[in-house]
N, C-alpha and C positions, 0 to 999 in steps of 0.2 A: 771561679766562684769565690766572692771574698769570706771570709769565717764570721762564725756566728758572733754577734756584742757579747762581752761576758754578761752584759747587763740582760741580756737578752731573755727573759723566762725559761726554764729548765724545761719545762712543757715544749714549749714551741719549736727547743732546739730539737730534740729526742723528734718531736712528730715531723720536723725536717729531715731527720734520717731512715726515717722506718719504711721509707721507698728501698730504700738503699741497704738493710736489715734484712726486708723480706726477698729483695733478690738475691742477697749472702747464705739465705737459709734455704731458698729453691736452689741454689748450686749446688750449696751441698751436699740436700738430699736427691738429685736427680744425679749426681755424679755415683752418690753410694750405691741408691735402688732404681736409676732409670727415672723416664719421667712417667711411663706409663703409671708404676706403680705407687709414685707421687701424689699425694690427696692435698688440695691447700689445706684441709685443717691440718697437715702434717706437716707445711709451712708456716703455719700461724703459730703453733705450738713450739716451731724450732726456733722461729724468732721472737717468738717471746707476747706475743700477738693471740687479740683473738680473732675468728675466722673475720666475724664482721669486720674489723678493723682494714685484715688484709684486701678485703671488696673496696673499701677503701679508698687505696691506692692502684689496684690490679681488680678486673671485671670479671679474670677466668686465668687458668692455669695458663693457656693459651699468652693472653695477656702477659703473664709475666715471665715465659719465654720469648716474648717479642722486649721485655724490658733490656732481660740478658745478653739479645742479641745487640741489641744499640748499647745498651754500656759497652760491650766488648769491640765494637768498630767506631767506639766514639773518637779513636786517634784518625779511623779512616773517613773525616767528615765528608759531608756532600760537598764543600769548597774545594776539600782535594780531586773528589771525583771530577767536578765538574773544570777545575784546572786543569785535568788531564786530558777530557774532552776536549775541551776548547784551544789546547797548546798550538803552537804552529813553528816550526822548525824541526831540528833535530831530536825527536823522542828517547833518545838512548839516554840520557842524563836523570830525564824527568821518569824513564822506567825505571834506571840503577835505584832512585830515588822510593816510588814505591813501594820496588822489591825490599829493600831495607826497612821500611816504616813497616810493612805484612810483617816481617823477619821480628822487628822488636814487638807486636802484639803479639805474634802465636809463640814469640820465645819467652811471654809470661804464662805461666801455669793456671791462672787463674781463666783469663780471656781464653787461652789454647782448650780449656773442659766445655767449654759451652761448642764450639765447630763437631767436639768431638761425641758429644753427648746428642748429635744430630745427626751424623754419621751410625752412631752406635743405633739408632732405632726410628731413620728416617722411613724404613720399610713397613714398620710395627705402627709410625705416626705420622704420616704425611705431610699432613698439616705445618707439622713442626720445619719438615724439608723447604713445606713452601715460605713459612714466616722467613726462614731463612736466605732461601733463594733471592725473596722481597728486599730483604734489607742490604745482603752483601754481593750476591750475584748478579741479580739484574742490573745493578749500578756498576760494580768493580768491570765486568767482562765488558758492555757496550763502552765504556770510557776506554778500555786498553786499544779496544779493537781501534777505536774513533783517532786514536792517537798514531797506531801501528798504521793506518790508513791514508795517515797525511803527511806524516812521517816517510811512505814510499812514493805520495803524489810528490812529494817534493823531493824525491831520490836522497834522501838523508840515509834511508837502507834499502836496500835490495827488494825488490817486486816479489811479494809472496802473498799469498791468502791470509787475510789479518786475519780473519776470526778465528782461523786457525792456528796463527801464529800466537795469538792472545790466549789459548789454551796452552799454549807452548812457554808461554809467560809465566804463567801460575801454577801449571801442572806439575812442575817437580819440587815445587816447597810442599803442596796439598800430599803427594807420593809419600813426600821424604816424613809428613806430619805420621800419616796413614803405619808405614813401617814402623815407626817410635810408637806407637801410642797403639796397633790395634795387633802386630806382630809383634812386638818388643824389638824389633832389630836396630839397635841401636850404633852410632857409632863410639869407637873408644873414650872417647871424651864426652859421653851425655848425648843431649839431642844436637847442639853444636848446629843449629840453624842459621846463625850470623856467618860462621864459615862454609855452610851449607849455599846460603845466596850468592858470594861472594867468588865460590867455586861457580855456581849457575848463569851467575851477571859476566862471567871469566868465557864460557860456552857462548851466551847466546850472542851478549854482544859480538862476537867476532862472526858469527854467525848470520847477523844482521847486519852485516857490512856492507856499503856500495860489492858490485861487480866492479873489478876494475875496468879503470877507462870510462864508467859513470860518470855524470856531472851530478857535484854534489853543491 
């Protein structure tokens, strides 16, 4: 997005941001207190906003956890998804590839509170698991699968149950997230998720190798 004209009215800059204000101030407070116990006038107040204003931009709390979610998978757009989908050859490149782009969103602190703050009270808010599901499950799991799937029609790796395998994909960064953030179990060096992939791309690829004697 190109930056605002300096010429630009101070008004118009400021009401260009105040999307982007009040989803800084629903993280915040839904990180502090949960999002149950989140009121938007409790957002409106913390960004500086009145309630009206935030109706605004956002219809309903709802609403501006669906904001949070798409900022934070806006590295993961639907062109990636849908390149992953539609790939045709050897999958292993375009997963390492992926697994790495997941690795540097959830290895920012900011994107990483919103997965987590869905996690923490998807049982208490439903709704919330499902906005979520919508924007980053339903999309991320069918593309891996679709990938993993033609990827073994074409013997690039070894015949196994994609969907399954596609859980096998994602399942130990989501693990590795869950231990750091909801156990504290930390490794010695922080959360170390880039060497976390790095180790798991080191596993599965060899894992998803032809059998030998495959035509690859």
């Amino acid at each position: 997005m190109e930056p605002d004209s300096p010429s630009e009215p101070k008004f118009r800059r400021r009401a260009k941001a105040r999307p982007g204000e009040v989803l800084d101030a629903a993280l915040a407070l839904f990180t502090e207190q949960g999002f149950a116990r989140t009121s938007v006038a409790q957002i409106a107040k913390r960004a500086d906003l009145s309630k009206g204003a935030v109706y605004l931009y956002f219809s309903s709390k709802d609403a501006i956890l669906e904001g949070l979610v798409e900022r934070m998978i806006a590295p993961l757009s639907d062109e990636v998804f849908e390149r992953i989908a539609s790939h045709q050859g050897d999958p292993r490149p375009l997963l390492a590839q992926f697994l790495r782009m997941l690795a540097a969103m959830l290895g920012d602190d900011t994107r990483r509170a919103v997965p987590m703050i869905v996690l923490r009270e998807a049982l208490a808010a439903p709704d919330m698991a499902k906005t979520f599901r919508k924007a980053v499950l339903d999309r991320a799991l069918p593309a891996v699968t679709a990938l993993l799937a033609q990827g073994m029609a074409g013997g690039f790796i070894r015949p196994l149950d994609p969907e399954l395998t596609a859980r096998t994909v994602v399942g130990p960064i989501m693990a590795h997230i869950i231990l750091h953030e909801v156990f504290s179990i930390t490794p010695r060096d922080g959360l170390a998720i880039e060497r976390l992939v790095e180790n798991h791309l080191a596993i599965l690829l060899a894992g998803l190798a032809p059998e030998k004697g495959a035509n690859t």
